[in-house]
C-alpha positions as CSV (number, residue, x, y, z in Angstrom):
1,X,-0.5,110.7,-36.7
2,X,-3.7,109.2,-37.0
3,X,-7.2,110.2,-38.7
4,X,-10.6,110.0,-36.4
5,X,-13.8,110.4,-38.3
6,X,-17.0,110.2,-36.3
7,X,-20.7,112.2,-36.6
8,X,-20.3,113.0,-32.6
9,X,-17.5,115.9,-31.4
10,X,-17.7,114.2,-27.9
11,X,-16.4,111.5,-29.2
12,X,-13.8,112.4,-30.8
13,X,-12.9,115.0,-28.4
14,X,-12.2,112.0,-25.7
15,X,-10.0,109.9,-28.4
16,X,-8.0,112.5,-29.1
17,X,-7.5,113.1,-25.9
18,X,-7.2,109.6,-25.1
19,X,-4.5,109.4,-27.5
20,X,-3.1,112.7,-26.7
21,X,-2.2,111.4,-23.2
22,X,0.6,108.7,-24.4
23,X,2.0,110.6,-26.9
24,X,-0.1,110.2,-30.3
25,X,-1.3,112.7,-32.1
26,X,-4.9,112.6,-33.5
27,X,-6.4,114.8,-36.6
28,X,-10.2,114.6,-35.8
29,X,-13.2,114.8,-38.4
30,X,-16.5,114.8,-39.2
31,X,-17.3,112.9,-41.9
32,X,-17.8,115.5,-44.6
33,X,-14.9,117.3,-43.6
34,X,-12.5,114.1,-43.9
35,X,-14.2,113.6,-47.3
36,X,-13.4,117.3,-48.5
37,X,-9.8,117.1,-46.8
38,X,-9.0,113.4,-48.8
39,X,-9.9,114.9,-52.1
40,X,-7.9,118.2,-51.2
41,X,-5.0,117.2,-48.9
42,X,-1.6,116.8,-51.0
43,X,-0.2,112.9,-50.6
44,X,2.5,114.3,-48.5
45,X,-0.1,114.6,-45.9
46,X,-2.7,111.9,-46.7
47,X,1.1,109.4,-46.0
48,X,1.7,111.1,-42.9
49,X,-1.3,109.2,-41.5
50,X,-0.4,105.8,-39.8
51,X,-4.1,104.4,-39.6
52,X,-7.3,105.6,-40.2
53,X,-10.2,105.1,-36.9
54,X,-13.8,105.1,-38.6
55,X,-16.8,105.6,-36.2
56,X,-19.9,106.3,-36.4
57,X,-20.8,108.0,-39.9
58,X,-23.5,106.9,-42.1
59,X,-20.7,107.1,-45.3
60,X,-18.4,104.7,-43.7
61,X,-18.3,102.5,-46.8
62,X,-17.6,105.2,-49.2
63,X,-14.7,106.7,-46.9
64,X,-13.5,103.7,-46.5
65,X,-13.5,103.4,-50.2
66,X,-11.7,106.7,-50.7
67,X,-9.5,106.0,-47.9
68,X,-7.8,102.4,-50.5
69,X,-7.6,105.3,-53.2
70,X,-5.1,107.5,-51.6
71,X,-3.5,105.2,-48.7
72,X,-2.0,101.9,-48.1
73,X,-2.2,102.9,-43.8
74,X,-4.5,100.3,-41.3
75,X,-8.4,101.3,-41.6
76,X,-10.3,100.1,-38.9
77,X,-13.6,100.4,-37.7
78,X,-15.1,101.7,-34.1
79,X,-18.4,99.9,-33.7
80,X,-21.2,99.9,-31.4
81,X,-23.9,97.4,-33.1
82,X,-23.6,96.8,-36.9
83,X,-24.8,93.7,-38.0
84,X,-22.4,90.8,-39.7
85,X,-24.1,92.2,-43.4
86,X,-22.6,95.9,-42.3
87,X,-19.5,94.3,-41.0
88,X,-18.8,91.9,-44.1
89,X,-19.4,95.5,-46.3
90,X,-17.0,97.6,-44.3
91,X,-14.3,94.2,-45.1
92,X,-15.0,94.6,-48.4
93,X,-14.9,98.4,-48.7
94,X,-11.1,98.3,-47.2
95,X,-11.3,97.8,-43.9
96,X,-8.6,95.8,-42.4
97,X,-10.1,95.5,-38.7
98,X,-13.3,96.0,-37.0
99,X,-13.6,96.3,-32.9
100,X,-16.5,97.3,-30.9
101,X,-16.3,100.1,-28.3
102,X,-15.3,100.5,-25.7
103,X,-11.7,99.8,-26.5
104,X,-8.9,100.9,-25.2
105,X,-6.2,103.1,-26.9
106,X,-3.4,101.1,-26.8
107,X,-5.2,98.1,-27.8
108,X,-6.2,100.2,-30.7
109,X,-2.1,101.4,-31.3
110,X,-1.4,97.2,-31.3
111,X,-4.1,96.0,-33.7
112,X,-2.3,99.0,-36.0
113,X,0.7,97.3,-35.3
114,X,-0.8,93.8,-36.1
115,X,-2.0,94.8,-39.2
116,X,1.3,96.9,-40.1
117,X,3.3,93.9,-39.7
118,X,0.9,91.4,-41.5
119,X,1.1,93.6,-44.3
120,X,5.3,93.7,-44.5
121,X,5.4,90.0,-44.5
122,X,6.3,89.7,-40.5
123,X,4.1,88.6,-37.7
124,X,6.7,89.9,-34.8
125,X,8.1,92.5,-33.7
126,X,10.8,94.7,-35.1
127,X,14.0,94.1,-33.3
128,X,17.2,95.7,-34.2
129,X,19.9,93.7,-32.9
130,X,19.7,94.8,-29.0
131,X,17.3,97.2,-29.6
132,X,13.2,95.6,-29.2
133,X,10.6,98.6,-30.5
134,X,7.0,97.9,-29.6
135,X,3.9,99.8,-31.6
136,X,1.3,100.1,-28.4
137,X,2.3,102.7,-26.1
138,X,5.3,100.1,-24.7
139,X,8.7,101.9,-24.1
140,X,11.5,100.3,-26.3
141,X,13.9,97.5,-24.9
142,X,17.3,97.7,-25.1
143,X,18.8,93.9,-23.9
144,X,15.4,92.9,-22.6
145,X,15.3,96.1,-20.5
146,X,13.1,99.0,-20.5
147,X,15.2,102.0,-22.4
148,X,12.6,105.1,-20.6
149,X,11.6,107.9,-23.4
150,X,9.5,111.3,-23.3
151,X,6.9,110.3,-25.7
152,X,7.6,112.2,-28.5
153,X,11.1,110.6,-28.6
154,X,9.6,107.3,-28.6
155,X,6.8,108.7,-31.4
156,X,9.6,109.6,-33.2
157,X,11.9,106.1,-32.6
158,X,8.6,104.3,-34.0
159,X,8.0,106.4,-36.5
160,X,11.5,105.9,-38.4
161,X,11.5,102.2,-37.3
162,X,8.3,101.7,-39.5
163,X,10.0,103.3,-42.5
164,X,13.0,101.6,-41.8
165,X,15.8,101.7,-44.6
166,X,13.9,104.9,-45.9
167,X,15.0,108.5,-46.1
168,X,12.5,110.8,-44.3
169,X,12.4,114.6,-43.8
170,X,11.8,116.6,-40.8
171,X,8.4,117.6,-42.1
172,X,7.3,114.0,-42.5
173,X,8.2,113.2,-38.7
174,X,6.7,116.7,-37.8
175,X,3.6,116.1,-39.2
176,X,3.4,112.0,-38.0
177,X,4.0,113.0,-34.6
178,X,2.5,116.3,-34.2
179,X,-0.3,116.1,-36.7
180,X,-0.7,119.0,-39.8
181,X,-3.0,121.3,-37.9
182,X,-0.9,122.1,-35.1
183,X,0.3,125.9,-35.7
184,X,1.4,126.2,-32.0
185,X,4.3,124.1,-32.4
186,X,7.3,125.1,-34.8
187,X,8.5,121.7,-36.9
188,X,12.4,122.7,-35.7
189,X,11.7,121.2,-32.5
190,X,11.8,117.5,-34.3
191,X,15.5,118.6,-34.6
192,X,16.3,119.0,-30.7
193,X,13.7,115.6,-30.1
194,X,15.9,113.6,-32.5
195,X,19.2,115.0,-31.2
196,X,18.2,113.8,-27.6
197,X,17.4,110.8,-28.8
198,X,20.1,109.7,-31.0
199,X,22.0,110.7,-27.7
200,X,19.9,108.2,-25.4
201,X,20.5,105.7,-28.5
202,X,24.1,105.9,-28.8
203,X,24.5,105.5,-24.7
204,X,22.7,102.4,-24.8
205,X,23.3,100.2,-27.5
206,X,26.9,101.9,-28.4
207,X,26.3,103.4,-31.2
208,X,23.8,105.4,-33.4
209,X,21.2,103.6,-35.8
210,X,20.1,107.1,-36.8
211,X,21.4,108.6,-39.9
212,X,21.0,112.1,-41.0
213,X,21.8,114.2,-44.2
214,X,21.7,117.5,-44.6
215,X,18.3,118.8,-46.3
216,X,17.6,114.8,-47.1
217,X,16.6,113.9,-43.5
218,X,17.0,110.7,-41.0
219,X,17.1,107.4,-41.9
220,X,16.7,104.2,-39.5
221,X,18.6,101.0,-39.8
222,X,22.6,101.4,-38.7
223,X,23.1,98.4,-37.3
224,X,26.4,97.0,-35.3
């Protein structure tokens, strides 16, 4: 999931929609509200964010700010016409990227993955034997060849690839891939998504790099 704070409703109405259209959920805020909601939130939900999108808001610095407190996820900045001093203070405040608008999406989606990768020590990326996982709206490749996923299977594939090696439960993957404000949706369906997938998994590379435990959750990283 990722965090969009902006002053204007329009505009975060179109990224979310933006985002919304390849499969990534978006929690949208105004800036007082994200404020309220980083003091309040439990760190549960604050680490079920992947990367935080400022816009325009006059408090950018401080959020920013209060963003390092709680959260190690990519910050970056959505720009029109600050000035190299306002730039060089966002930097310094936390922020690991700015871009000016427009920008597309999945530019946006790779410059998280950039920055994710930088940040583990790797500058490519993760590949799992046969299996190639991209971070930017790309389906996966399984020997160099598309493997074709609904998009919350593929949310879900990137999702445990990024905490590969680490146990994570069905409300961590709920709330990554279908945000915490969705009450529509009931977090069991991350157990038929997972099942297909593990299925799609185990008919292309063989076997099943998917783990589960009862009541612990999934884990990524079976290799063969």
């Amino acid at each position: 999931m990722l965090a969009l704070i902006d002053e204007r409703d329009l505009v975060l109405s179109a990224y979310e929609s933006s985002f919304g259209e390849i499969g990534v959920a978006a929690a949208r805020f105004r800036p007082e509200e994200f404020g309220h909601w980083m003091r309040s939130a439990p760190s549960s939900d604050i680490d079920s964010v992947e990367a935080f999108l400022l816009g325009n808001c006059t408090v950018s610095k401080s959020l920013s700010k209060q963003i390092r407190e709680k959260s190690n996820a990519p910050v970056i900045a959505l720009g029109e016409s600050q000035t190299v001093d306002q730039m060089l203070e966002l930097f310094a405040a936390g922020v690991d990227d700015f871009v000016r608008k427009p920008i597309h999406v999945r530019e946006i989606l790779a410059r998280i993955g950039a920055i994710r990768r930088r940040s583990e020590g790797s500058g490519v990326q993760p590949c799992f034997g046969r299996l190639q996982v991209y971070f930017d709206g790309r389906s996966p490749e399984v020997d160099n060849k598309a493997l074709l996923l609904p998009c919350r299977e593929r949310r879900i594939l990137e999702y445990l690839v990024c905490n590969s090696g680490k146990r994570v439960t069905k409300t961590q993957i709920f709330n990554a891939i279908y945000g915490l404000f969705d009450e529509n949706v009931d977090e069991t369906i991350v157990e038929s998504h997972i099942s297909k997938l593990r299925k799609k998994l185990r008919h292309a590379l063989g076997y099943d790099p998917i783990e589960s435990k009862r009541y612990l959750g999934y884990r990524f990283g079976n290799e063969e």
